[in-house]
Jmol script that loads the backbone (N, CA, C; Angstrom):
load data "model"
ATOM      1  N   UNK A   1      20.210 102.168  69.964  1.00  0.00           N
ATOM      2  CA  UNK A   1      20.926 101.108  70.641  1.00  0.00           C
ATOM      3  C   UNK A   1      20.946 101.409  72.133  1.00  0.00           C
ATOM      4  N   UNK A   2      21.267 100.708  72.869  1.00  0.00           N
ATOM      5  CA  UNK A   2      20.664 100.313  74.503  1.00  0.00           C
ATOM      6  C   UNK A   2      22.458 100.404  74.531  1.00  0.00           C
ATOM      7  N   UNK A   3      22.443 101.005  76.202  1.00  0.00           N
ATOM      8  CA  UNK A   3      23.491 101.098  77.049  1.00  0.00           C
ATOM      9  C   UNK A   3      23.238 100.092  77.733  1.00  0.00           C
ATOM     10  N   UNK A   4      22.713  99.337  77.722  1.00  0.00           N
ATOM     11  CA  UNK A   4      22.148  98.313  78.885  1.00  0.00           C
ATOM     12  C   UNK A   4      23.108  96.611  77.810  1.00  0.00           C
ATOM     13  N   UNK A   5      23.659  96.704  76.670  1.00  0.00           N
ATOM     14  CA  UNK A   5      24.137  96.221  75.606  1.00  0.00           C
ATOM     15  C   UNK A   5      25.892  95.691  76.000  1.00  0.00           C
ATOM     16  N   UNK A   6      26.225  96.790  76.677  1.00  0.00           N
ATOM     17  CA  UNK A   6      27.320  96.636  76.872  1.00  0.00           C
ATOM     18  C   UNK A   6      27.626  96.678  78.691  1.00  0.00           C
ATOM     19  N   UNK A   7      26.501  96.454  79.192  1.00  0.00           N
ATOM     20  CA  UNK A   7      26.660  96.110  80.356  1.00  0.00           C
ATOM     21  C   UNK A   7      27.371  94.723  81.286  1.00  0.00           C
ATOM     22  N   UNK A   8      28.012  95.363  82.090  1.00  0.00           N
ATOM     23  CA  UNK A   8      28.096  94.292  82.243  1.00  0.00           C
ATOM     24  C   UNK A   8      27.477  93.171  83.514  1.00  0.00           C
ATOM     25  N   UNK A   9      27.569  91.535  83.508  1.00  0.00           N
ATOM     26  CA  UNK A   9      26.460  91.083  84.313  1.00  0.00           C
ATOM     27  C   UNK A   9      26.624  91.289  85.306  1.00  0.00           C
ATOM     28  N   UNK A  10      25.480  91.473  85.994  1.00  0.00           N
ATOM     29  CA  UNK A  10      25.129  91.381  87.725  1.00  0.00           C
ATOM     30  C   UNK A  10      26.491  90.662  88.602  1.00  0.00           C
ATOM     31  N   UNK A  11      27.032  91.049  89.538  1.00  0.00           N
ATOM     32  CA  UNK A  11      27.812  90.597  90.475  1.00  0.00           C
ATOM     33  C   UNK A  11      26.960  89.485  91.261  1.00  0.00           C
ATOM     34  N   UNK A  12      27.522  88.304  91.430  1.00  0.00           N
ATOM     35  CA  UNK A  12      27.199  87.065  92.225  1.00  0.00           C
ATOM     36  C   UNK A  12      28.192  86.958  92.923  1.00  0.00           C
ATOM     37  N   UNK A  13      27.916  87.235  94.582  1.00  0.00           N
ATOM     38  CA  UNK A  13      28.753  87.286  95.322  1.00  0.00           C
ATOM     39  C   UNK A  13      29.338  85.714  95.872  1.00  0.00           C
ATOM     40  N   UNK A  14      28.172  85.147  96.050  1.00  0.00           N
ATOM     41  CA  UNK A  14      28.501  83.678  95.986  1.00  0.00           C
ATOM     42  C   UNK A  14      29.550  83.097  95.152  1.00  0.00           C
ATOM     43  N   UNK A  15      29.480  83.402  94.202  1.00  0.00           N
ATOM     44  CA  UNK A  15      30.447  82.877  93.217  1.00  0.00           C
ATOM     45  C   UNK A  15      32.156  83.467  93.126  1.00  0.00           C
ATOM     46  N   UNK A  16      31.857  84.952  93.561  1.00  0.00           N
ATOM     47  CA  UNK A  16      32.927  85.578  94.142  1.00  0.00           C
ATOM     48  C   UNK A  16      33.475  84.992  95.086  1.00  0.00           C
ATOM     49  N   UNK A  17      32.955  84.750  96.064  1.00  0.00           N
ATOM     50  CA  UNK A  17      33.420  84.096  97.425  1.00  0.00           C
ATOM     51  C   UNK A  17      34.340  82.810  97.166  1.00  0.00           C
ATOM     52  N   UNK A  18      33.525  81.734  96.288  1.00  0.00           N
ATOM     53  CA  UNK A  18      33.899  80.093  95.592  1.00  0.00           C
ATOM     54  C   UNK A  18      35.311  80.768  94.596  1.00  0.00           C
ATOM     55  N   UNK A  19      35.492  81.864  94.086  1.00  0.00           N
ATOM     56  CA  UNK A  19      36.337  82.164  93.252  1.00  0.00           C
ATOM     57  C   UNK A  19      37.588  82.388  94.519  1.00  0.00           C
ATOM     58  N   UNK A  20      37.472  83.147  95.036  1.00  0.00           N
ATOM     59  CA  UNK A  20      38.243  83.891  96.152  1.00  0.00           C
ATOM     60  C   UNK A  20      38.806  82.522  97.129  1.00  0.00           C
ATOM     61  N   UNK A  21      38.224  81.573  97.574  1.00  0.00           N
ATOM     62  CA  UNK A  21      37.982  80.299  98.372  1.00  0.00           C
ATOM     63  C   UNK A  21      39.297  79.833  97.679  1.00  0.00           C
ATOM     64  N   UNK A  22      38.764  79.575  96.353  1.00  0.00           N
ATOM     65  CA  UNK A  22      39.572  79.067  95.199  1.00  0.00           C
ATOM     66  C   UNK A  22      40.980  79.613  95.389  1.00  0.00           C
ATOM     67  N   UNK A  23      41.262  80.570  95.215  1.00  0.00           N
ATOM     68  CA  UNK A  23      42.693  81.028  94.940  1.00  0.00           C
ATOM     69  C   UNK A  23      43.165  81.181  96.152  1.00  0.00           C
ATOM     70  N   UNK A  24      42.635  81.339  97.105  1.00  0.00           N
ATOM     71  CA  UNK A  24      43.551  81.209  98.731  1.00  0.00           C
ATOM     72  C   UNK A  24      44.181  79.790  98.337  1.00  0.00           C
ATOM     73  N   UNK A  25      43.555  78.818  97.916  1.00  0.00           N
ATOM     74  CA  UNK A  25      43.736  77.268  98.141  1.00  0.00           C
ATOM     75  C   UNK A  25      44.882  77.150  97.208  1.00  0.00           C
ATOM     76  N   UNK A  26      44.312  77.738  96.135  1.00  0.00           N
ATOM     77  CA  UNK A  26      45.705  78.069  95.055  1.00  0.00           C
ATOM     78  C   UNK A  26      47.090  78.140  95.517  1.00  0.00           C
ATOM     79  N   UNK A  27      47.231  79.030  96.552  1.00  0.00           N
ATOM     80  CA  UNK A  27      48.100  79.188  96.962  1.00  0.00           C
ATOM     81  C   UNK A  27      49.151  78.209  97.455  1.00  0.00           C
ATOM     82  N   UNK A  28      47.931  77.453  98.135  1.00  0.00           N
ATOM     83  CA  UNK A  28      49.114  76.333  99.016  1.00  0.00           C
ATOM     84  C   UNK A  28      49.686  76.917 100.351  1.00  0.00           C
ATOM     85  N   UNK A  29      49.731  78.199 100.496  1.00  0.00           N
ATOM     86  CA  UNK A  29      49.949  78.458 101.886  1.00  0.00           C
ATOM     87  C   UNK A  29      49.171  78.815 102.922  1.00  0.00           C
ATOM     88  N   UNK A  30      47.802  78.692 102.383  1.00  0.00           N
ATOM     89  CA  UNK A  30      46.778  78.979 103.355  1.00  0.00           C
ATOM     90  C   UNK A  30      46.285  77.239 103.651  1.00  0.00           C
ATOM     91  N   UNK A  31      45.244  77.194 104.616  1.00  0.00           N
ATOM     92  CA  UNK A  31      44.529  76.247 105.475  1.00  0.00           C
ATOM     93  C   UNK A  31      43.318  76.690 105.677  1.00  0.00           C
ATOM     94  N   UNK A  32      42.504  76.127 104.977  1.00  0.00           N
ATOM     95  CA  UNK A  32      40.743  76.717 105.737  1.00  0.00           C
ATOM     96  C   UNK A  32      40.349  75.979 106.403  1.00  0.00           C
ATOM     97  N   UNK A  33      40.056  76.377 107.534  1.00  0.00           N
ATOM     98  CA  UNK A  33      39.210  76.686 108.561  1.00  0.00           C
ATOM     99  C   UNK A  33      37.704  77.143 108.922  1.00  0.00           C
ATOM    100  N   UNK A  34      36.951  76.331 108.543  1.00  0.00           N
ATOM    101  CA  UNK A  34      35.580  76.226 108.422  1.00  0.00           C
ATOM    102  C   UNK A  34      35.177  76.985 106.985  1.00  0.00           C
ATOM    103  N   UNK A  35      34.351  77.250 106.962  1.00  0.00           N
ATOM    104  CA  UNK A  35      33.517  77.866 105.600  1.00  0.00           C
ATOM    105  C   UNK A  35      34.173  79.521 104.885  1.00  0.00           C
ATOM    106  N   UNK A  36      34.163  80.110 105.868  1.00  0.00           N
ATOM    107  CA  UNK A  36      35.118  81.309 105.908  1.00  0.00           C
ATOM    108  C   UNK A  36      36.364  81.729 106.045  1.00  0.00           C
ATOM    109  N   UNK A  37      37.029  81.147 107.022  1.00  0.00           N
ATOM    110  CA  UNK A  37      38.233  81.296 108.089  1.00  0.00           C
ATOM    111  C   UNK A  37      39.699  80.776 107.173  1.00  0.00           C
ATOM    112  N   UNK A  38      40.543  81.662 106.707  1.00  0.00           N
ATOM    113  CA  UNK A  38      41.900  80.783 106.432  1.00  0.00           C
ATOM    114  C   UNK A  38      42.873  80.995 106.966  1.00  0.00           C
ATOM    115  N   UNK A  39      43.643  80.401 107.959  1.00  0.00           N
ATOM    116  CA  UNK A  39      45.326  79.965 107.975  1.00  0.00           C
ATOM    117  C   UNK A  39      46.243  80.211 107.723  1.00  0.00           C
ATOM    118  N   UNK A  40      47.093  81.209 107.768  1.00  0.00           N
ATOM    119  CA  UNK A  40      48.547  80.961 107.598  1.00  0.00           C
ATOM    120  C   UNK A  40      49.551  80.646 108.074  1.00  0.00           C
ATOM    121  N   UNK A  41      50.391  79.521 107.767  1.00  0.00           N
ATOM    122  CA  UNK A  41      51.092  78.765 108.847  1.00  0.00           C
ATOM    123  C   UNK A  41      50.668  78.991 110.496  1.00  0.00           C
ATOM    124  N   UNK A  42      49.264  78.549 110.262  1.00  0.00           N
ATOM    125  CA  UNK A  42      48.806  78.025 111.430  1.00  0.00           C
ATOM    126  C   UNK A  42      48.152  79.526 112.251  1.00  0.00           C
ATOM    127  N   UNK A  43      48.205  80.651 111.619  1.00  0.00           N
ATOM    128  CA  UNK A  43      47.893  81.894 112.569  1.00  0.00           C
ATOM    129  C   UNK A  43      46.761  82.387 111.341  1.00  0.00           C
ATOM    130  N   UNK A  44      45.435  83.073 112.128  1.00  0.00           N
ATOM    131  CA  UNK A  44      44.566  83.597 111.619  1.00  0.00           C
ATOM    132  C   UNK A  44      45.262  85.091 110.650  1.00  0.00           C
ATOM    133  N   UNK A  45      44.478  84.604 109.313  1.00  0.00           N
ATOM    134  CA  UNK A  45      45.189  85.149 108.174  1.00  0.00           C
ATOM    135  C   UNK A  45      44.121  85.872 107.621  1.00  0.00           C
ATOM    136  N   UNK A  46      42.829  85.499 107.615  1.00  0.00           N
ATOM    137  CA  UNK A  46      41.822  85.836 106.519  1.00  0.00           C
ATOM    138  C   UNK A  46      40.795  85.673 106.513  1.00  0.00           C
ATOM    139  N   UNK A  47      39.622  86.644 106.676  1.00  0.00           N
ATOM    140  CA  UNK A  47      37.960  85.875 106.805  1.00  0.00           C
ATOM    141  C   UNK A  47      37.190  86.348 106.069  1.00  0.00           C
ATOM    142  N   UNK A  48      36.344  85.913 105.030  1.00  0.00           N
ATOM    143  CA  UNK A  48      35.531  86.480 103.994  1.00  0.00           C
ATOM    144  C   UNK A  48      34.316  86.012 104.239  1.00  0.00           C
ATOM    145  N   UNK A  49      33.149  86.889 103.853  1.00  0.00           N
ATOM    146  CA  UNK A  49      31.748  86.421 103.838  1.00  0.00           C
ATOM    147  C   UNK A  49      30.612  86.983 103.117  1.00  0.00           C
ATOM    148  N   UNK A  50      29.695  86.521 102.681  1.00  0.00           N
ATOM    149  CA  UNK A  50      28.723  86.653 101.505  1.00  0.00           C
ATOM    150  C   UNK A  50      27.782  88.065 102.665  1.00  0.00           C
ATOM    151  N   UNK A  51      28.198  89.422 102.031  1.00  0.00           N
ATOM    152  CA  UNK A  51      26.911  90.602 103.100  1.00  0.00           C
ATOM    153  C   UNK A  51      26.104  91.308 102.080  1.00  0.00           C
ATOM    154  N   UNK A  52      25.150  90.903 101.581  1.00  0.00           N
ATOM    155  CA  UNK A  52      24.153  91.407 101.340  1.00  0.00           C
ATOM    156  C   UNK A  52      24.770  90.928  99.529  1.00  0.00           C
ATOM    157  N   UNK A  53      24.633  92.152  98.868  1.00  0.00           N
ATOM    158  CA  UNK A  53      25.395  92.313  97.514  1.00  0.00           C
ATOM    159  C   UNK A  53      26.832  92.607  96.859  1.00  0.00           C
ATOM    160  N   UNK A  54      27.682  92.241  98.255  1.00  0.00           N
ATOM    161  CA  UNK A  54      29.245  92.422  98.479  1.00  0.00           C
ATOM    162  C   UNK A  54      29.547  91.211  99.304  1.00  0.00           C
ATOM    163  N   UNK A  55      31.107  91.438  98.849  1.00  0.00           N
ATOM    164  CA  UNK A  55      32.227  90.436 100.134  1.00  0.00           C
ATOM    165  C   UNK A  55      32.860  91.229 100.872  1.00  0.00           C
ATOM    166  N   UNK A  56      32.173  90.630 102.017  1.00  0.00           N
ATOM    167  CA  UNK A  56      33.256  91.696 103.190  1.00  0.00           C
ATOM    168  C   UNK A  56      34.424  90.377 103.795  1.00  0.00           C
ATOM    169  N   UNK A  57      35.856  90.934 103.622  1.00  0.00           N
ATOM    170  CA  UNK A  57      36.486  90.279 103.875  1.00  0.00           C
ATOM    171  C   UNK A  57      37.990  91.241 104.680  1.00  0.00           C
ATOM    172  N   UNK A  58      37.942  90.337 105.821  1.00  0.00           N
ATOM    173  CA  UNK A  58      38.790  90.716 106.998  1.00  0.00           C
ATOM    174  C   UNK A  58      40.439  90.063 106.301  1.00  0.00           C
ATOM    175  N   UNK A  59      41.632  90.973 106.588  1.00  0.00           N
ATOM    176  CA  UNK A  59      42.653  90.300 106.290  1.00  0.00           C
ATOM    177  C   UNK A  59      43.666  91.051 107.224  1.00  0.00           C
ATOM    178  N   UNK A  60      44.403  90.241 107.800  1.00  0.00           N
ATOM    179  CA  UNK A  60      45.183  90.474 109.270  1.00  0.00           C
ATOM    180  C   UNK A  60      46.506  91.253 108.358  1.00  0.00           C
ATOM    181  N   UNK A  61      46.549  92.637 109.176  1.00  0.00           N
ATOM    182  CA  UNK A  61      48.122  93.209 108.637  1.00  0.00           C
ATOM    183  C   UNK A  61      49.421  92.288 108.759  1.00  0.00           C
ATOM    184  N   UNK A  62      49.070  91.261 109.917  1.00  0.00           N
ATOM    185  CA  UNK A  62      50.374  90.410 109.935  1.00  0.00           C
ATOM    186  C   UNK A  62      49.159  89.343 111.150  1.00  0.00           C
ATOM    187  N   UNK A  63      49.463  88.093 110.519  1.00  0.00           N
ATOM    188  CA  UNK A  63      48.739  86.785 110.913  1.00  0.00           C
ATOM    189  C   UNK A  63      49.780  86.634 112.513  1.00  0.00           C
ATOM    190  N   UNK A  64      48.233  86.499 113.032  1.00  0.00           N
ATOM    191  CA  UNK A  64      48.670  86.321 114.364  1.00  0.00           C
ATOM    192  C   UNK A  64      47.322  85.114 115.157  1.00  0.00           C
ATOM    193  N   UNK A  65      47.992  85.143 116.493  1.00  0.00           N
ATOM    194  CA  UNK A  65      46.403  84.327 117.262  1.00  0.00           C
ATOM    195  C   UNK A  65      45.450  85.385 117.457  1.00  0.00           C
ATOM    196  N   UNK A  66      45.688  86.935 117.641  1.00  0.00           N
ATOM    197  CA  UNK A  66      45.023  87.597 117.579  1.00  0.00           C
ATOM    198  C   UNK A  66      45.200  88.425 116.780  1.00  0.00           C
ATOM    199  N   UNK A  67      45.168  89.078 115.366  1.00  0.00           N
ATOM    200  CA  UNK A  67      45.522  89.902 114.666  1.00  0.00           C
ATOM    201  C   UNK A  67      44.748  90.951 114.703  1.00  0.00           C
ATOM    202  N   UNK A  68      45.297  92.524 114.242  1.00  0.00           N
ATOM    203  CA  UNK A  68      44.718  93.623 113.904  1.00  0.00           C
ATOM    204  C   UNK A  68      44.433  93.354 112.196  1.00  0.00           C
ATOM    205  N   UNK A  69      42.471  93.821 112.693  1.00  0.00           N
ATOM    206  CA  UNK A  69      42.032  93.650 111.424  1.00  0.00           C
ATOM    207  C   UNK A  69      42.150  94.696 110.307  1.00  0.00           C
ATOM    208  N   UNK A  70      41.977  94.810 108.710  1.00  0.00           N
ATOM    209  CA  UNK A  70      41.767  95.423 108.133  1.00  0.00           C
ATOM    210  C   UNK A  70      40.232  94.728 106.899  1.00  0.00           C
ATOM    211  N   UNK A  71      39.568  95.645 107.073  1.00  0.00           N
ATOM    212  CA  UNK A  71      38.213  94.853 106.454  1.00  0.00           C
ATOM    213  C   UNK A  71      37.922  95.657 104.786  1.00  0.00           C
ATOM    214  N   UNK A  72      37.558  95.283 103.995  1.00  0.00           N
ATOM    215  CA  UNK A  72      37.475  95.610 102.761  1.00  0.00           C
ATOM    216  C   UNK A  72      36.436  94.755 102.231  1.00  0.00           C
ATOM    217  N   UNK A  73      35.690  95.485 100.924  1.00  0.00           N
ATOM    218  CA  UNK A  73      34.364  95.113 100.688  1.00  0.00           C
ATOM    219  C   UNK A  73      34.786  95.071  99.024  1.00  0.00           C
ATOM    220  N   UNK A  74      34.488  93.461  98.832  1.00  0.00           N
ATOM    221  CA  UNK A  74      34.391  93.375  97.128  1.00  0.00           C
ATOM    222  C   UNK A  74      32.940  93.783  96.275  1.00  0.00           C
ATOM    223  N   UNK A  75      33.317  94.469  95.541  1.00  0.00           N
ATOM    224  CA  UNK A  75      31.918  94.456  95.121  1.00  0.00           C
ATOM    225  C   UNK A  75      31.839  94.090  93.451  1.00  0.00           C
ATOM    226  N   UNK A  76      32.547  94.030  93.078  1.00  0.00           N
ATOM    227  CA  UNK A  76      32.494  93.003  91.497  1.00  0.00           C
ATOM    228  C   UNK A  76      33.942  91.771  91.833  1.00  0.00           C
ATOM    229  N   UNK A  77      33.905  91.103  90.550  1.00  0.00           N
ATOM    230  CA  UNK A  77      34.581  90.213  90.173  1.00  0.00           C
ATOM    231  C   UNK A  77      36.364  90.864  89.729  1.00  0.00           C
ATOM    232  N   UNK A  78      36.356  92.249  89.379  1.00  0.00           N
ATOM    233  CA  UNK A  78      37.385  93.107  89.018  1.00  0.00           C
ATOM    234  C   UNK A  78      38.228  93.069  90.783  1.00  0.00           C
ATOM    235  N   UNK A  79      36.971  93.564  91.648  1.00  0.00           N
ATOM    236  CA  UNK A  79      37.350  93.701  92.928  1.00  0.00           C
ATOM    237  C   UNK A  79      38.108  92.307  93.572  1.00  0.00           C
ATOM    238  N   UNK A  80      37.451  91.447  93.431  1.00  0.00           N
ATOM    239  CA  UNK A  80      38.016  89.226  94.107  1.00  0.00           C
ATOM    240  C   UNK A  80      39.310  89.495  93.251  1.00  0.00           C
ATOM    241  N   UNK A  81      39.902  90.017  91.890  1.00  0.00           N
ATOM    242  CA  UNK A  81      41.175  89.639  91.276  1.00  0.00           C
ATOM    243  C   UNK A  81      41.863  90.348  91.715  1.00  0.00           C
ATOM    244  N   UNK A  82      41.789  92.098  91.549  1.00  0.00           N
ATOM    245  CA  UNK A  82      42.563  92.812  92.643  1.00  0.00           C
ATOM    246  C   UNK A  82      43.113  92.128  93.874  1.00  0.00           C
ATOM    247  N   UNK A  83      42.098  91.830  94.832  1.00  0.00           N
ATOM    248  CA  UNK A  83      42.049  91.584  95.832  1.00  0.00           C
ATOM    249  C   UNK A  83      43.338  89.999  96.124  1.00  0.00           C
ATOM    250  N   UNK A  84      42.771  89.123  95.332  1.00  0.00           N
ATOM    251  CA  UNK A  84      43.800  88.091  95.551  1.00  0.00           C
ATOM    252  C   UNK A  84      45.072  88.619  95.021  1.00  0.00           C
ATOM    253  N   UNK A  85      45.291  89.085  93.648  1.00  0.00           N
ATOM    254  CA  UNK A  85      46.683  89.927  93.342  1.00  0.00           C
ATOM    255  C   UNK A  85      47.748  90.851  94.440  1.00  0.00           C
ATOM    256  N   UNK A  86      47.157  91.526  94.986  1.00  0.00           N
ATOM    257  CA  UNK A  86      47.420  92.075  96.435  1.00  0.00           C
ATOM    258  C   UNK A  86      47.783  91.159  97.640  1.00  0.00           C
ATOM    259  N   UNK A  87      46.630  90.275  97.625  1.00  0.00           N
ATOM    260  CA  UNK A  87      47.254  88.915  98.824  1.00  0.00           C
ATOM    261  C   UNK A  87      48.129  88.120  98.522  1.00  0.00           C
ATOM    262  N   UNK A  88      48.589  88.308  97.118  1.00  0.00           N
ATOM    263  CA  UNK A  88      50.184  87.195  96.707  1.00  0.00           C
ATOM    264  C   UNK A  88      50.843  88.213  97.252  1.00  0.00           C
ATOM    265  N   UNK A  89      51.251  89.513  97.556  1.00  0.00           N
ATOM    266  CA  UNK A  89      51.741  90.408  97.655  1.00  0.00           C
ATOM    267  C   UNK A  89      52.352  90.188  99.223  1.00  0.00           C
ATOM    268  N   UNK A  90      51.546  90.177  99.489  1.00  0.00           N
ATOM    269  CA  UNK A  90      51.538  89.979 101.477  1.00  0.00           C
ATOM    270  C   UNK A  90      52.013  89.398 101.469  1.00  0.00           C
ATOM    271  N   UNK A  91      51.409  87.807 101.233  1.00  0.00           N
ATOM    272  CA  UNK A  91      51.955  86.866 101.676  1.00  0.00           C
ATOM    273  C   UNK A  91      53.960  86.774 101.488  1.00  0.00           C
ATOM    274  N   UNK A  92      54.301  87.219 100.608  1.00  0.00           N
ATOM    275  CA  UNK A  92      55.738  87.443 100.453  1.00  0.00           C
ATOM    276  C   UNK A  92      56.194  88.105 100.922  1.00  0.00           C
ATOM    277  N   UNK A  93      55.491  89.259 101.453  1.00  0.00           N
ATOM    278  CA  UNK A  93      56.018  89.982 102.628  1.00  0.00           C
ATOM    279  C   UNK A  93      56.185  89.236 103.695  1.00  0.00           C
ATOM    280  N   UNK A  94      54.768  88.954 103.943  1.00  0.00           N
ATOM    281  CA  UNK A  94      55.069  88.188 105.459  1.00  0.00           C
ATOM    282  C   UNK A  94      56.373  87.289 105.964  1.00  0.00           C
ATOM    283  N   UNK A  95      56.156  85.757 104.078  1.00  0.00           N
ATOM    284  CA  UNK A  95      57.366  85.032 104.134  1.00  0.00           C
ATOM    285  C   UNK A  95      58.927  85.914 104.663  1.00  0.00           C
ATOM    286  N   UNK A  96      58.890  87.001 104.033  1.00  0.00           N
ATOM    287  CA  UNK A  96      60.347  87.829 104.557  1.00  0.00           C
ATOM    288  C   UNK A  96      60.269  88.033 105.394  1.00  0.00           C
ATOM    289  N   UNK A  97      59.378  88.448 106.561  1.00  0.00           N
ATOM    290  CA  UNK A  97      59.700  88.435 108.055  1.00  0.00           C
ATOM    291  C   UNK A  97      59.700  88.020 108.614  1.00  0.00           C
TER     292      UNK A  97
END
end "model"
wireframe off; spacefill off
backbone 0.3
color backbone group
């Protein structure tokens, strides 16, 4: 029997991205801003983009006109759920301050 059996499929980052797109919108408290770019109450919050065989995606420690970035790289579909799970996280932080 093949290890290759219980593999699991290839990462499609594209689809990661449309997933990720997805649940910002979910939210309701974000705003996108061109293809990449999202919003939070009106201050740069979030920027994701398709690099090579990953998502590299920028997310501001606290949404500002100019924010300090923190950048992080998805590289499966495990990584986009983490990742949004964590950004409900923030965002309720933020709401408290």
């Amino acid at each position: 029997m093949s290890d290759d059996f219980f593999a699991l499929p290839p990462f499609k980052p594209e689809e990661g991205l449309e997933r990720l797109r997805r649940g910002l919108r979910d939210l309701r408290q974000f705003s996108e801003r061109g293809a990449s770019r999202f919003d939070w109450k009106g201050m740069q919050a979030v920027e994701a983009a398709v690099d090579g065989q990953v998502i590299r995606v920028r997310i501001a420690k606290r949404p500002g006109r100019t924010p300090e970035w923190e950048v992080q790289t998805l590289r499966d579909s495990a990584d986009v759920r983490r990742w949004l799970d964590d950004l409900k996280k923030r965002v309720e932080r933020w709401s408290e301050e």
